[in-house]
VMD Tcl script that builds the backbone (N, CA, C; Angstrom):
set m [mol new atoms 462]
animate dup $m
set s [atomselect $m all]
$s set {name element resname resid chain x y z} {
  {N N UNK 1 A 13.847 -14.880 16.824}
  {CA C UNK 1 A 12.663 -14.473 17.584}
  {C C UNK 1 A 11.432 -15.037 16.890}
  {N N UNK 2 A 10.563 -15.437 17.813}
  {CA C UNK 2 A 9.372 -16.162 17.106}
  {C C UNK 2 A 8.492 -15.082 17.029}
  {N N UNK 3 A 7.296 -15.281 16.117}
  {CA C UNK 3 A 6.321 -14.378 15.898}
  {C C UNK 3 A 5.445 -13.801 16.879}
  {N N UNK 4 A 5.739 -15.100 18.032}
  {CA C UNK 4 A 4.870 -14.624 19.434}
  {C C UNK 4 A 5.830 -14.054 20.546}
  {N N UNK 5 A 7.162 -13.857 20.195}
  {CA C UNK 5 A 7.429 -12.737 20.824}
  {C C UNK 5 A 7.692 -11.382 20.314}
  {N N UNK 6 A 7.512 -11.502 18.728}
  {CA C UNK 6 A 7.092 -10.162 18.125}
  {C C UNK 6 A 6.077 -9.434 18.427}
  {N N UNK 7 A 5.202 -10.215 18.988}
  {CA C UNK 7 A 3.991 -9.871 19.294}
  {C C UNK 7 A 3.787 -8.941 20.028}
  {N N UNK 8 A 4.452 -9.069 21.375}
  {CA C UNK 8 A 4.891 -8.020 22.458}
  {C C UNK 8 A 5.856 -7.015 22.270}
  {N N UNK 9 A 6.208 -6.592 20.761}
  {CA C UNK 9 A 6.936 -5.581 20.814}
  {C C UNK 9 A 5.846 -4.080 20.103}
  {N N UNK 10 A 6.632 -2.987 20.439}
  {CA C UNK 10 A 5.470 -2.074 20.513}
  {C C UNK 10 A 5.265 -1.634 19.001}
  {N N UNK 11 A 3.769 -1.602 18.455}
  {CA C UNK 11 A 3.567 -0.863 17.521}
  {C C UNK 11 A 2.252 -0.194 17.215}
  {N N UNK 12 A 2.397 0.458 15.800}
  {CA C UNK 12 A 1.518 1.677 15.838}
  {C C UNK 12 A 0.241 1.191 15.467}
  {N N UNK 13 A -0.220 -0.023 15.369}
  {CA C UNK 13 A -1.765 -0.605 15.285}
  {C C UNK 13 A -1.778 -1.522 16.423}
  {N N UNK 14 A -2.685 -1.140 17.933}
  {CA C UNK 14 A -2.821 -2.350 18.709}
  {C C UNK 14 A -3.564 -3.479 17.843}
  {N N UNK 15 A -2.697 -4.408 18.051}
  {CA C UNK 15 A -2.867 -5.886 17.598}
  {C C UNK 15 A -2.154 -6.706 16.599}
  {N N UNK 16 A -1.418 -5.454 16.014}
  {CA C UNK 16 A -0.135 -6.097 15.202}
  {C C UNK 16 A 0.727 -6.622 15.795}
  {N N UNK 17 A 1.624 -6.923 14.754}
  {CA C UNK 17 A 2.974 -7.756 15.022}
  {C C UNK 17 A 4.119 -7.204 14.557}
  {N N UNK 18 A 4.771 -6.557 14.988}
  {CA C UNK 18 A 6.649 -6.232 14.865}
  {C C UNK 18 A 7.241 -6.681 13.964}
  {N N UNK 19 A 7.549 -6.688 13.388}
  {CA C UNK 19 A 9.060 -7.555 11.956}
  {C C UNK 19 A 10.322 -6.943 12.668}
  {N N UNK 20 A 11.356 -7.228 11.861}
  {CA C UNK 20 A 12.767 -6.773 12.314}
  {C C UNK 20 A 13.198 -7.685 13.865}
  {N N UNK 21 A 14.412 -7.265 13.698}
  {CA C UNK 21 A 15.233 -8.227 15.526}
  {C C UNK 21 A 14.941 -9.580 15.153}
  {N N UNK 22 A 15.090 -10.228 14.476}
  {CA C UNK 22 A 15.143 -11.425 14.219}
  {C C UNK 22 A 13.473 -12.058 14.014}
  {N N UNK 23 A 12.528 -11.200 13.881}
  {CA C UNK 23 A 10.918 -11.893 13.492}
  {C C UNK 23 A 11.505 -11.529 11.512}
  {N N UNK 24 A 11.290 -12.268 11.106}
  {CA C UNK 24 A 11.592 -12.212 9.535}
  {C C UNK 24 A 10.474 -12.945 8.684}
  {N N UNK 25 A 10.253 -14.201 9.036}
  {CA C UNK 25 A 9.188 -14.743 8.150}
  {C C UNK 25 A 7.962 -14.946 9.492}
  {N N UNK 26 A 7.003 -15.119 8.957}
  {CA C UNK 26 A 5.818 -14.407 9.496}
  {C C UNK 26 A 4.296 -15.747 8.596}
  {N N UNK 27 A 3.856 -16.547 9.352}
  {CA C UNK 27 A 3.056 -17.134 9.015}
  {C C UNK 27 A 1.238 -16.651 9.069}
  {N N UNK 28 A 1.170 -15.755 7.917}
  {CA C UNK 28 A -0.495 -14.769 8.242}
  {C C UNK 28 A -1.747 -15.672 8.259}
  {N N UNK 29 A -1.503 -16.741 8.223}
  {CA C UNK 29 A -3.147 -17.960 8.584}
  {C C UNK 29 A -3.379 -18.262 9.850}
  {N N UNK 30 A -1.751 -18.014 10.650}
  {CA C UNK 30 A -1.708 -17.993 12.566}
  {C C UNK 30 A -2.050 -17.316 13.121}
  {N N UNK 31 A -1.466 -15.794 12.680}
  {CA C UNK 31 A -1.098 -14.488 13.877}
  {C C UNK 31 A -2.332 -13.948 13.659}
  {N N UNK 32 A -2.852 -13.857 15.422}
  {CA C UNK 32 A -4.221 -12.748 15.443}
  {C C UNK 32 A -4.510 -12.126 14.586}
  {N N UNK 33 A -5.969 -11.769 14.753}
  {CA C UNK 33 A -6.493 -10.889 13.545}
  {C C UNK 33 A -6.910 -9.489 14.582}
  {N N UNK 34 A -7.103 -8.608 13.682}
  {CA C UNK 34 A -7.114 -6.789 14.026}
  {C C UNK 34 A -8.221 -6.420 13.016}
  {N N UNK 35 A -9.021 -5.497 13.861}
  {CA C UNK 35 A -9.933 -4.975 12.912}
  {C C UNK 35 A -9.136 -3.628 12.497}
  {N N UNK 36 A -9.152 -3.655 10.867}
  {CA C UNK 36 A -8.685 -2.886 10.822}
  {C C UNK 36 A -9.440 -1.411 9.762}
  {N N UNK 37 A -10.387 -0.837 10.861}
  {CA C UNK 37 A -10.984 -0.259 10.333}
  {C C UNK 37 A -12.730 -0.140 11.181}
  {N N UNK 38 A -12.775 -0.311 11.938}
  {CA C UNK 38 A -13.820 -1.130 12.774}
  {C C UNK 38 A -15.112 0.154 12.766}
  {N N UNK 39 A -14.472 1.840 13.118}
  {CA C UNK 39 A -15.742 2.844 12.612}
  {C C UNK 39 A -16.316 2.790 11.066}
  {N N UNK 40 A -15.733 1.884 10.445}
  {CA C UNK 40 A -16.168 2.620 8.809}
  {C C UNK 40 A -15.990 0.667 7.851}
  {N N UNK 41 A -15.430 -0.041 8.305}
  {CA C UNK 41 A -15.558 -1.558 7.625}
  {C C UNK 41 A -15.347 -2.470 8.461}
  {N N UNK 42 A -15.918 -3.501 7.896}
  {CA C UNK 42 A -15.888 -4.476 8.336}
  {C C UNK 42 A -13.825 -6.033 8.174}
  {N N UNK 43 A -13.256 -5.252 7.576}
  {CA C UNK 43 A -12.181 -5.974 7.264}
  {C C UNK 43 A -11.574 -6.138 8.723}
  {N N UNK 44 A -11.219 -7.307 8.388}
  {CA C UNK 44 A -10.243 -8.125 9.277}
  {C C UNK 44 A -9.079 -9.470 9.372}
  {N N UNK 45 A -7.984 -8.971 10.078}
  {CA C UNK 45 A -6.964 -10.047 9.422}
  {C C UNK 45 A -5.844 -9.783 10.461}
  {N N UNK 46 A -4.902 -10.498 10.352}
  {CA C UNK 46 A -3.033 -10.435 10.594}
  {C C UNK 46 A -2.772 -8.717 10.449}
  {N N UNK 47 A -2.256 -8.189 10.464}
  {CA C UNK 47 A -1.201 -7.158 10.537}
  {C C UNK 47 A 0.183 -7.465 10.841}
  {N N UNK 48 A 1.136 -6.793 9.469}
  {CA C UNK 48 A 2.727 -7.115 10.430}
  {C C UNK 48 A 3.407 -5.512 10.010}
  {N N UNK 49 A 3.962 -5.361 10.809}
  {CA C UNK 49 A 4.169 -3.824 11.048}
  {C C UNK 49 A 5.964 -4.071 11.021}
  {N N UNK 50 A 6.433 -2.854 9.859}
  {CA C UNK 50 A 8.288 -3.054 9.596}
  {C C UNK 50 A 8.343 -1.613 10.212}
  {N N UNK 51 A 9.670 -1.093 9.647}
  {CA C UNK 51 A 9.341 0.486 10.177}
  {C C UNK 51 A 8.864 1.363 9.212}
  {N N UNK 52 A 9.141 0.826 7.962}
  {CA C UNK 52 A 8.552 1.721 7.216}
  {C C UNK 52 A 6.957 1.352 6.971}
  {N N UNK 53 A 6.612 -0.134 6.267}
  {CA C UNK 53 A 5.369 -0.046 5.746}
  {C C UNK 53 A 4.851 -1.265 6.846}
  {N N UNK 54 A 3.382 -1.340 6.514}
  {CA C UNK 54 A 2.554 -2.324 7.241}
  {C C UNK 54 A 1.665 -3.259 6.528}
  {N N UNK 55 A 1.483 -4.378 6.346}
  {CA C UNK 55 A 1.055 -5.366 5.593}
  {C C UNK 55 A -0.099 -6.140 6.675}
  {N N UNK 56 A -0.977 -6.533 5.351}
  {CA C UNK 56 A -1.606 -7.596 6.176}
  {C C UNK 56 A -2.633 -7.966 5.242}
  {N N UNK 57 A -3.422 -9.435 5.399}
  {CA C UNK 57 A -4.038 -10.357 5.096}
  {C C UNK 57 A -5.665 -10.002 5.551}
  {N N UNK 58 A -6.434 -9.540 4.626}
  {CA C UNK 58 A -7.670 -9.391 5.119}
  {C C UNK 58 A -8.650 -9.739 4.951}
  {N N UNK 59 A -9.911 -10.006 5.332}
  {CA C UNK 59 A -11.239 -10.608 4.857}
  {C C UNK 59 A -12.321 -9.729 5.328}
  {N N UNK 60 A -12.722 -9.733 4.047}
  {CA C UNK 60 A -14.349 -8.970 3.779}
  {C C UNK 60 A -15.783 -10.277 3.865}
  {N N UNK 61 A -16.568 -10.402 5.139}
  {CA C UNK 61 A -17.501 -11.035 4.189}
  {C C UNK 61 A -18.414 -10.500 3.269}
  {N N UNK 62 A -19.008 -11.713 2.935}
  {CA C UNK 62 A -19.690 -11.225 1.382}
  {C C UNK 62 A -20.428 -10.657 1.782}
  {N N UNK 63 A -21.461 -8.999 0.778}
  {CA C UNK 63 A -21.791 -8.386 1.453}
  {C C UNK 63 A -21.588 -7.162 2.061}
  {N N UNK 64 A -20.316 -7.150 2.780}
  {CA C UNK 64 A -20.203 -5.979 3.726}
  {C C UNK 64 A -19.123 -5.780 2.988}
  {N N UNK 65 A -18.760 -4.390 3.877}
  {CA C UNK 65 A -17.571 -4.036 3.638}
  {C C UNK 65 A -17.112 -2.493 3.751}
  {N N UNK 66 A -16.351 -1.266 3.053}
  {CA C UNK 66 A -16.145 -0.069 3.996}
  {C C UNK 66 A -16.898 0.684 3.456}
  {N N UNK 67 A -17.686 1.858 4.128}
  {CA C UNK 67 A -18.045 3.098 3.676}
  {C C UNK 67 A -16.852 4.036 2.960}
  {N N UNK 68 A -17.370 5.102 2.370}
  {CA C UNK 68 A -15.921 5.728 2.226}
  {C C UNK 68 A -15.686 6.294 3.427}
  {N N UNK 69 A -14.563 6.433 3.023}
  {CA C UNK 69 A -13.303 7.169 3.861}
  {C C UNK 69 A -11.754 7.626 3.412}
  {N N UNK 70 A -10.567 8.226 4.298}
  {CA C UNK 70 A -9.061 8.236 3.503}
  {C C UNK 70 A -8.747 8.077 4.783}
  {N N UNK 71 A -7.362 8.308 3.701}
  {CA C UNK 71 A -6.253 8.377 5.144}
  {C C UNK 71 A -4.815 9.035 4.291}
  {N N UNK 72 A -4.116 9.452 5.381}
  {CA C UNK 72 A -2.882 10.042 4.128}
  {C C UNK 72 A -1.567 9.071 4.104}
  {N N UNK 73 A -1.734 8.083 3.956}
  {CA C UNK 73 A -0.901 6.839 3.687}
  {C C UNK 73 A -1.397 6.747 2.119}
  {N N UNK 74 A -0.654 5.943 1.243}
  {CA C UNK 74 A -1.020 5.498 0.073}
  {C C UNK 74 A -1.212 3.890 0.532}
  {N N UNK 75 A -2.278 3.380 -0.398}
  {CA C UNK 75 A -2.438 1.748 0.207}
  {C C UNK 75 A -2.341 1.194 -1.413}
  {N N UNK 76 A -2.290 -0.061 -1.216}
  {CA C UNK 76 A -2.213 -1.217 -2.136}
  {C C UNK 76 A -3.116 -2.244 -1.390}
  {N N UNK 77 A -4.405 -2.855 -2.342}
  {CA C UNK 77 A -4.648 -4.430 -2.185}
  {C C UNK 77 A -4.647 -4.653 -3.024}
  {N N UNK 78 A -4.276 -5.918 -2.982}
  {CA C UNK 78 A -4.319 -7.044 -4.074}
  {C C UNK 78 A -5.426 -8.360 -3.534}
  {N N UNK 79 A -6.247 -8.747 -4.843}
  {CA C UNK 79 A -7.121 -9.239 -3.992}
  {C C UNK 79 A -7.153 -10.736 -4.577}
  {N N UNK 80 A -6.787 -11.640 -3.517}
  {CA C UNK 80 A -7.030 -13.205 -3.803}
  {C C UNK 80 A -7.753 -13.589 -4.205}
  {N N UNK 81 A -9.126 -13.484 -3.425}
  {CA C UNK 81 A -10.094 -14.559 -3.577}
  {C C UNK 81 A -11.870 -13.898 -3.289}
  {N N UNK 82 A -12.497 -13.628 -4.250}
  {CA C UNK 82 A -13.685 -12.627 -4.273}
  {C C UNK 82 A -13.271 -11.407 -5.061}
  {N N UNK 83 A -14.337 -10.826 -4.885}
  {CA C UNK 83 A -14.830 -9.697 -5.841}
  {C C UNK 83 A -15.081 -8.426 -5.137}
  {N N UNK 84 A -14.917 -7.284 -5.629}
  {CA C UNK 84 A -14.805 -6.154 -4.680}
  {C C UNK 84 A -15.547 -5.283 -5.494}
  {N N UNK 85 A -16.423 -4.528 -5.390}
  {CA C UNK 85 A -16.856 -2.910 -6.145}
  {C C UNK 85 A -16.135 -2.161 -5.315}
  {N N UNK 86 A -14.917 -1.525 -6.105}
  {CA C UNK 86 A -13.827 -0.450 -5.961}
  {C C UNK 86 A -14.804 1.194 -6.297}
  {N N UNK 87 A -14.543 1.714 -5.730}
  {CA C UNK 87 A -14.951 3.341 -5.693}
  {C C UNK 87 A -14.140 4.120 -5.101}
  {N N UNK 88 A -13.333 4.771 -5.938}
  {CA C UNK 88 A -12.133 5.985 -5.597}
  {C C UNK 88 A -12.486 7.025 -6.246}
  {N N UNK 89 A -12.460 8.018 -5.800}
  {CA C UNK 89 A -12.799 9.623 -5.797}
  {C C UNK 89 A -12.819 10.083 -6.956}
  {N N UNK 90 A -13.574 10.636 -8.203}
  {CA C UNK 90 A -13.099 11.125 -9.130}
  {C C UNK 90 A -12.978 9.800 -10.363}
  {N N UNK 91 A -13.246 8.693 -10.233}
  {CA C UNK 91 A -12.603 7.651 -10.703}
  {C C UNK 91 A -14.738 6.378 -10.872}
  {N N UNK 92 A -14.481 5.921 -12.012}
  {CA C UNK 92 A -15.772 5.215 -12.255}
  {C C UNK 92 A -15.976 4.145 -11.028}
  {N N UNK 93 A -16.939 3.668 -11.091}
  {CA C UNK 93 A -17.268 2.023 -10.000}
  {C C UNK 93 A -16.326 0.858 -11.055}
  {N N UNK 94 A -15.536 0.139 -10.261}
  {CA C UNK 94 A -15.068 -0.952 -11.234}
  {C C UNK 94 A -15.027 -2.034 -9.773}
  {N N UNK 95 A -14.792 -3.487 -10.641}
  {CA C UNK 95 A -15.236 -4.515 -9.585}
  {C C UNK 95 A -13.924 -5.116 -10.298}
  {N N UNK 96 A -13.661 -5.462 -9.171}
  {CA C UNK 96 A -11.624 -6.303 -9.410}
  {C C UNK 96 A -11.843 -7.837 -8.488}
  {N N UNK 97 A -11.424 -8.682 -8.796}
  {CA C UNK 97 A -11.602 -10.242 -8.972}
  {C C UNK 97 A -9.948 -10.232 -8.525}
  {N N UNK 98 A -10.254 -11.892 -7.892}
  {CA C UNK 98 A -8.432 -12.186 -8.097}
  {C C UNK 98 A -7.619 -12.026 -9.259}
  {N N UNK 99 A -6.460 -11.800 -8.695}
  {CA C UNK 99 A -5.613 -10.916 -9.135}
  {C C UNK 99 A -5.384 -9.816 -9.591}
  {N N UNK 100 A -5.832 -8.866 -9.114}
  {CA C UNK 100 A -6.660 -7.073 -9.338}
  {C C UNK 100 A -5.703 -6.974 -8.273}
  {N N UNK 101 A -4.521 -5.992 -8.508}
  {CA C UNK 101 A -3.754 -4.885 -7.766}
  {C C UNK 101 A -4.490 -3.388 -7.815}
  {N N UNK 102 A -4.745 -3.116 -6.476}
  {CA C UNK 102 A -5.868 -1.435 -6.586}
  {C C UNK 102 A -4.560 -0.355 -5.578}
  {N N UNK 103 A -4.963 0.552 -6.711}
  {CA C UNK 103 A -3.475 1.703 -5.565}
  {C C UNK 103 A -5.079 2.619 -5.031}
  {N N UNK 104 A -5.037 3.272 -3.482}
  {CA C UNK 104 A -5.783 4.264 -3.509}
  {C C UNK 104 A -4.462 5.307 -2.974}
  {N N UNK 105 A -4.633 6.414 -3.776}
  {CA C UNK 105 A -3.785 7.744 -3.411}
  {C C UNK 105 A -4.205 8.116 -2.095}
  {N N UNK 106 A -3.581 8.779 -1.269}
  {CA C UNK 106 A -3.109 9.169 0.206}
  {C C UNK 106 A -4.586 10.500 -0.127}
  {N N UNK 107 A -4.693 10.387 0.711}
  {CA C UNK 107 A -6.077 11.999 0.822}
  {C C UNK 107 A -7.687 11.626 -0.171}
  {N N UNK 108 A -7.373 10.093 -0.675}
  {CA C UNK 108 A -8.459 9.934 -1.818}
  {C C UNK 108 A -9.935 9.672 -1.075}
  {N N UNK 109 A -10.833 9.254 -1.051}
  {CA C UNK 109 A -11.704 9.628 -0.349}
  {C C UNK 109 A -11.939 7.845 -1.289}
  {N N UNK 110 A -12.049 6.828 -0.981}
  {CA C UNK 110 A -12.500 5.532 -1.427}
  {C C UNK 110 A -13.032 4.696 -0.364}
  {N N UNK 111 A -13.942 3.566 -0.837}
  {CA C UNK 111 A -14.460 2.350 -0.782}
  {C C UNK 111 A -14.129 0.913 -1.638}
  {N N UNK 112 A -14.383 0.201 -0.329}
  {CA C UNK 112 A -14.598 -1.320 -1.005}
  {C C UNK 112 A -15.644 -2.342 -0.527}
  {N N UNK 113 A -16.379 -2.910 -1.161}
  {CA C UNK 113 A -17.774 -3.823 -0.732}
  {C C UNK 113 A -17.090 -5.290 -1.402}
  {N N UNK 114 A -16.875 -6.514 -0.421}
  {CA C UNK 114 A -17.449 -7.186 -1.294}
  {C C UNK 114 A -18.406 -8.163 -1.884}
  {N N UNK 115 A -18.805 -8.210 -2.790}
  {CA C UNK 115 A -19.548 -8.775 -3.769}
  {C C UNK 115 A -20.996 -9.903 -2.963}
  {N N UNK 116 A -22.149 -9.730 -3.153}
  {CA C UNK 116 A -22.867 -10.543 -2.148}
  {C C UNK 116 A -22.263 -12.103 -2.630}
  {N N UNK 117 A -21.693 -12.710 -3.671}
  {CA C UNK 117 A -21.166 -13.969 -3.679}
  {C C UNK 117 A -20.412 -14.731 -3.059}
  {N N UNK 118 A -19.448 -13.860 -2.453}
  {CA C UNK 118 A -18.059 -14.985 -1.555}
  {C C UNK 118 A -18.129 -13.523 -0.973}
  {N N UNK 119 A -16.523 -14.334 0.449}
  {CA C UNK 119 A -16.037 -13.522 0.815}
  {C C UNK 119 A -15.089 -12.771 -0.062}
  {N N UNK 120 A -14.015 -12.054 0.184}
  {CA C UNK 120 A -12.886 -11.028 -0.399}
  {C C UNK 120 A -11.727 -11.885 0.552}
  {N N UNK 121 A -10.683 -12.000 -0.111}
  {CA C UNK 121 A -9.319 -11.798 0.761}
  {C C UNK 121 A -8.542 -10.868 -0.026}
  {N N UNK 122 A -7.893 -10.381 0.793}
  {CA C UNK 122 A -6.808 -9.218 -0.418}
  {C C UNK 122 A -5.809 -9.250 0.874}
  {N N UNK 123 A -4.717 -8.747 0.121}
  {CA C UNK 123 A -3.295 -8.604 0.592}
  {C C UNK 123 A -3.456 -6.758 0.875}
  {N N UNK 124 A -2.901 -6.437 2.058}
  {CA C UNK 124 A -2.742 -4.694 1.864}
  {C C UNK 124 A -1.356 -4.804 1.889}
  {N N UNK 125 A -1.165 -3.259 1.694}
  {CA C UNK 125 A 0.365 -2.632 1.798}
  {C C UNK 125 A -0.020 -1.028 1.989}
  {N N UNK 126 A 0.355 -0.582 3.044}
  {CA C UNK 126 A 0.693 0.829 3.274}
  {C C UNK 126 A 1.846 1.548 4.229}
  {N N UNK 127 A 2.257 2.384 3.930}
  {CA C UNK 127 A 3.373 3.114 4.532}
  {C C UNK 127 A 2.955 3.095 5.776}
  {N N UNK 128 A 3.801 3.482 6.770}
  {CA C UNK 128 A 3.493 3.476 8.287}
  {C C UNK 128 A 3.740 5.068 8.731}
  {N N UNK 129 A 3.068 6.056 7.710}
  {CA C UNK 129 A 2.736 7.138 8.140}
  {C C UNK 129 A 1.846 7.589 9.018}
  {N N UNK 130 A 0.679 6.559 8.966}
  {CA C UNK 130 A -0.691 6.448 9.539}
  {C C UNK 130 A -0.957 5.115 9.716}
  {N N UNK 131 A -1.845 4.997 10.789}
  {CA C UNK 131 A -2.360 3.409 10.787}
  {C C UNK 131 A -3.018 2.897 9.773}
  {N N UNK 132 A -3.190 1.579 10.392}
  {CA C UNK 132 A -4.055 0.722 9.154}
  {C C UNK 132 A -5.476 1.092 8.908}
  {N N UNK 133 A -6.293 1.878 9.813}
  {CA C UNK 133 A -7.473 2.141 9.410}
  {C C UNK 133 A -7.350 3.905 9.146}
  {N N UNK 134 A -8.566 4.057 8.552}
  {CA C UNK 134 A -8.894 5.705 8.089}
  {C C UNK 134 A -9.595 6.305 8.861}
  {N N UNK 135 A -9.973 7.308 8.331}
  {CA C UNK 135 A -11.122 8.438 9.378}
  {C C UNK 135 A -12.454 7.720 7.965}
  {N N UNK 136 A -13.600 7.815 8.744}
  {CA C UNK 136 A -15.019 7.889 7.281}
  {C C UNK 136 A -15.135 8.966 7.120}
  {N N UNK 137 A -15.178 9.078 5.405}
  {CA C UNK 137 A -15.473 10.997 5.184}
  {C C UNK 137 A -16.776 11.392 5.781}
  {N N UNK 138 A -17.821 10.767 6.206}
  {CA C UNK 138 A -18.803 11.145 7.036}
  {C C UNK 138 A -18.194 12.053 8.277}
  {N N UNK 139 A -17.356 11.571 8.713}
  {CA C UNK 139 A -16.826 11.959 10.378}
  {C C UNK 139 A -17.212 11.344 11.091}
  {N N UNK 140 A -18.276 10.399 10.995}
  {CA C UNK 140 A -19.327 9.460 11.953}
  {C C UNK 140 A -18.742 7.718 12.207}
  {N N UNK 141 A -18.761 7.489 13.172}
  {CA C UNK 141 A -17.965 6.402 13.764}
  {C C UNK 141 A -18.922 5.389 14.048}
  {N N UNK 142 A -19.876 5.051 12.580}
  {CA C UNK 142 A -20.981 4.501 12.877}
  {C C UNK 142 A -21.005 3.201 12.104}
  {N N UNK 143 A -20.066 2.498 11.930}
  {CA C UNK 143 A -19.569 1.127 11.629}
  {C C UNK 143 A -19.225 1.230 10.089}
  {N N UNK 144 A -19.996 -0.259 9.546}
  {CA C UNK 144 A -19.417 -1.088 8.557}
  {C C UNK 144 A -20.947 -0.655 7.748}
  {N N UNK 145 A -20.159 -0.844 6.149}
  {CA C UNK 145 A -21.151 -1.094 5.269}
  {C C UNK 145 A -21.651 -2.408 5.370}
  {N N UNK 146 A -23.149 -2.385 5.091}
  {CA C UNK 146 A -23.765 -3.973 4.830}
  {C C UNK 146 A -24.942 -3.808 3.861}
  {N N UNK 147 A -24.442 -4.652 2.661}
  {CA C UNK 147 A -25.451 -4.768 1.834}
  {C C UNK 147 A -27.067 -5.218 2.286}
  {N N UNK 148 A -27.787 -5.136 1.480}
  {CA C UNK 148 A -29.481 -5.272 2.078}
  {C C UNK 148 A -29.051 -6.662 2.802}
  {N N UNK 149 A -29.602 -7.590 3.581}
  {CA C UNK 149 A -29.937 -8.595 3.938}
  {C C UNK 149 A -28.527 -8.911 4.466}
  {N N UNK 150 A -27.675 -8.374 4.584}
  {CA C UNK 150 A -26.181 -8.645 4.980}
  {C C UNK 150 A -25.709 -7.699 6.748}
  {N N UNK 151 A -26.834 -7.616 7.033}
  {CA C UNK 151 A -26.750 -6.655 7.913}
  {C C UNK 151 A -26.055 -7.406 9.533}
  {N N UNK 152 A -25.727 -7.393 10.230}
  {CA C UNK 152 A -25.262 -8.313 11.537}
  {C C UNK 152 A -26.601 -8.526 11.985}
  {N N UNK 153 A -26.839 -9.954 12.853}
  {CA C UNK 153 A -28.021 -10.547 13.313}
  {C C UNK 153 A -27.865 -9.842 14.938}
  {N N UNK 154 A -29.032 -9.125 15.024}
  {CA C UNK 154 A -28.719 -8.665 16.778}
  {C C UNK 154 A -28.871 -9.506 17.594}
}
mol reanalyze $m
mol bondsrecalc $m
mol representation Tube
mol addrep $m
């Protein structure tokens, strides 16, 4: 099965992509991108959805990036290419560069910006308890962080 008829099989983030039934390798520079997170960040990328966990390829531009928020999934990024100011609950400001693996715990209340220099790419990983995006601990469904001068052009 090719990736574009994975495409049409059903899953729990509209705009992902299916694994399993014969979709196995998965090219993430092709397959649509999903906002994933669209009340509270600006990230966007691929999604591929197994039954247990959900992966995907994302980009921050420089600049922007999420308010806090959780979710009760545990996540993993790992981040390629840019710089991120990490902020998890309880936990100092630290800024992770390629090759920085970040766990946020399930219920944690975190953020990620990145860096006004480049964009961010990072790799996610989370269980498919919950979707790929969170609730904002605000409750307010009032977008993306944007640093001063990083704001969208109306």
């Amino acid at each position: 099965m090719s990736a574009q008829a994975a495409m049409s099989r059903e899953t729990k983030n509209e705009g992902a992509v299916k694994a399993g039934e014969g979709a196995y390798i998965f090219d993430l520079l092709t397959l649509d991108k999903m906002e994933a997170g669209p009340t509270y960040s600006t990230a966007i990328g691929p999604v591929v959805e197994g039954e247990r966990t959900q992966v995907g390829l994302m980009r921050k531009a420089r600049g922007t990036g999420a308010r806090p928020h959780s979710h009760p999934n545990e996540q993993w990024n790992y981040v390629i290419q840019g710089r991120l100011r990490v902020n998890i609950e309880g936990e100092p400001e630290r800024i992770a560069g390629p090759g920085t693996l970040i766990f946020f715990p399930a219920n944690k209340i975190h953020s990620t910006v990145a860096l006004p220099d480049e964009d961010v790419i990072f790799f996610v990983a989370k269980d498919l308890s919950f979707g790929i995006a969170g609730v904002a601990a605000d409750g307010k469904n009032t977008g993306a962080f944007y640093e001063k001068g990083f704001e969208p052009k109306a």
